[in-house]
C-alpha positions in Angstrom: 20.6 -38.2 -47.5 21.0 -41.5 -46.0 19.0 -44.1 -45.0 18.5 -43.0 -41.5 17.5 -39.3 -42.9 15.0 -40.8 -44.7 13.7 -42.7 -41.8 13.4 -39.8 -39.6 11.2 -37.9 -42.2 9.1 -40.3 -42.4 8.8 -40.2 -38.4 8.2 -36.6 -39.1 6.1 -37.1 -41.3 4.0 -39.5 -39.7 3.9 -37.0 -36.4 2.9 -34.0 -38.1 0.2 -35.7 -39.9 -1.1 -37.8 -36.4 -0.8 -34.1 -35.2 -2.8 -32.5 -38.0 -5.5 -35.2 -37.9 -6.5 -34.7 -34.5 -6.3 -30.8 -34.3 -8.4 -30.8 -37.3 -10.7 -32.9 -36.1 -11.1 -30.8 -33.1 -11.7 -27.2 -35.5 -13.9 -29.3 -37.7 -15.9 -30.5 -35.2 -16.1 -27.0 -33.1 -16.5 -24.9 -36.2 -19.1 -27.0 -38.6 -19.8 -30.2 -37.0 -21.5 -28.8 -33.8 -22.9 -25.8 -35.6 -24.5 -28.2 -38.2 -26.2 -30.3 -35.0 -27.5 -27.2 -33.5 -28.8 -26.0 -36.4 -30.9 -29.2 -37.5 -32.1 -29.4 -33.8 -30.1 -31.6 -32.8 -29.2 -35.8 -34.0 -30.5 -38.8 -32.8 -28.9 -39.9 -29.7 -27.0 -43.1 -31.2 -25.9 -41.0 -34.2 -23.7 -38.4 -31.6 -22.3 -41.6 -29.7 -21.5 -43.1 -32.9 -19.0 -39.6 -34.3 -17.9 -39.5 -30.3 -16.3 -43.4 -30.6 -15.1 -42.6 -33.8 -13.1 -39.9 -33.2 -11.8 -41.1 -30.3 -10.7 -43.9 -31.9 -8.9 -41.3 -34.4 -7.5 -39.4 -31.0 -6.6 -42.7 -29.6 -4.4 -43.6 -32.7 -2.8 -39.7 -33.2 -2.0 -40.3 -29.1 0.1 -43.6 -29.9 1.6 -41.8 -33.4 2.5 -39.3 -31.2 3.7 -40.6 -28.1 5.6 -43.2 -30.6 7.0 -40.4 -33.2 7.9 -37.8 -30.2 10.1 -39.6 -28.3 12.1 -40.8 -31.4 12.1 -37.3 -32.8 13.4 -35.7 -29.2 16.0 -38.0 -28.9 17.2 -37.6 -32.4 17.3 -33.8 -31.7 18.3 -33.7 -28.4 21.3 -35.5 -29.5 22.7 -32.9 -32.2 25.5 -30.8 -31.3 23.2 -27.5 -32.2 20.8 -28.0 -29.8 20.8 -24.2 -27.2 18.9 -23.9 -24.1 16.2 -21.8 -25.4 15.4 -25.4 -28.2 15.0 -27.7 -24.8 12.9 -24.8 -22.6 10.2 -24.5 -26.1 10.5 -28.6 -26.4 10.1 -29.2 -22.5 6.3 -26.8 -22.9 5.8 -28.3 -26.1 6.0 -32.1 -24.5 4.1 -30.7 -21.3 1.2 -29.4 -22.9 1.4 -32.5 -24.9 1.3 -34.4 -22.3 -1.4 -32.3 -20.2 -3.4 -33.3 -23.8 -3.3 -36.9 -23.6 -3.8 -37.1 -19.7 -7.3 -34.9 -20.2 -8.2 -37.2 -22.9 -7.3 -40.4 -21.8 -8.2 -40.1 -17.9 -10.7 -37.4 -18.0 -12.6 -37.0 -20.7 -13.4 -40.5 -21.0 -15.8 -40.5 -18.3 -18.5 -38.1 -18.4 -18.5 -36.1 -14.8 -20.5 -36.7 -12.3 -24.3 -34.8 -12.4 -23.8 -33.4 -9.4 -25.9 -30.3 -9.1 -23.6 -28.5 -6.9 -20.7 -29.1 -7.8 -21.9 -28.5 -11.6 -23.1 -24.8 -10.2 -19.8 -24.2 -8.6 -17.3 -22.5 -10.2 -14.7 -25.2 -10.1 -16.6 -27.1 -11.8 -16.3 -24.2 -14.7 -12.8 -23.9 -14.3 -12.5 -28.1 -15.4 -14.7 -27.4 -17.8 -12.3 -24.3 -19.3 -9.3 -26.2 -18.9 -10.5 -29.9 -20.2 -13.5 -29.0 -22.3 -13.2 -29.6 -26.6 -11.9 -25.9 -26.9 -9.8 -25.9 -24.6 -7.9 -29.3 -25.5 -8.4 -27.5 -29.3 -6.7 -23.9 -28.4 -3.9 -25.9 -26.7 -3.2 -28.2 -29.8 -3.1 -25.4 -32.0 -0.3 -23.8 -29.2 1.6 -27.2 -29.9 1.8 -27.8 -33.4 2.9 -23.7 -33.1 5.5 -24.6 -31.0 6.9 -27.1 -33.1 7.6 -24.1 -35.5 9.4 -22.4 -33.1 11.1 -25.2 -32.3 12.6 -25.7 -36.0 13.3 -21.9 -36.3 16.0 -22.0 -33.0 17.5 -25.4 -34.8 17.6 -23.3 -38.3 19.3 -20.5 -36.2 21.9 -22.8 -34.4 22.8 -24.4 -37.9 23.7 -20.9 -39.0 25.2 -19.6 -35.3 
């Protein structure tokens, strides 16, 4: 391995674990985090705000590791004589959802929606919800980092091929 090798492992590295950090985040906070709260009746209010800027400031980091990280890794890839249609289709949905993840987080999450009656009561309001809420953004990150699997099993295939 050269020096460059060892570079992009470490950009690997440093992806997959911006990746892990904020995907476990999301199970830890949806599978014992917000079951604890419920179950103790509830914190006080400036306790919840405090996890909610602290995690975001986690998200906020994993978003710039992987924006960062991604694009370095896609070129790299993207620029090996292996590379089939099938590896850019599965990267093109991997960086889409990717993508859909930071835009939710960064420009619609941030701001708490409107308490609108009506138009919380309406069912596109639920159908935001579904598509932006914590388990949604969780289901879809779990999707990615699945993807990236898939993506190193077509590379694995074309190096044989």
């Amino acid at each position: 391995m050269d020096v460059t090798d060892w570079i992009l492992t470490a950009i690997r590295w440093g992806h997959a674990l911006a990746a892990v950090a904020w995907v476990g985040g999301g199970i830890f906070y949806l599978m014992v985090l917000r079951p604890a709260i419920r179950r103790s009746q509830g914190l006080p209010a400036d306790t919840g705000k405090a996890i909610g800027e602290e995690f975001r400031g986690l998200v906020s980091t994993a978003i710039a590791v992987l924006l960062l990280t991604g694009a370095i890794l896609s070129v790299s890839r993207l620029t090996e004589d292996a590379i089939t249609s099938p590896y850019v289709a599965v990267l093109v949905v991997k960086i889409a959802l990717a993508l859909y993840m930071f835009y939710v987080v960064r420009f619609m999450r941030q701001n708490i929606y409107p308490e609108d009656p009506e138009l919380a009561a309406s069912g596109l309001a639920r159908l935001r919800e579904r598509l932006t809420g914590t388990t949604a953004l969780l289901v879809i990150g779990v999707a990615v980092i699945g993807l990236s699997d898939v993506l190193d099993g077509l590379l694995e295939e074309a190096l044989v091929s």
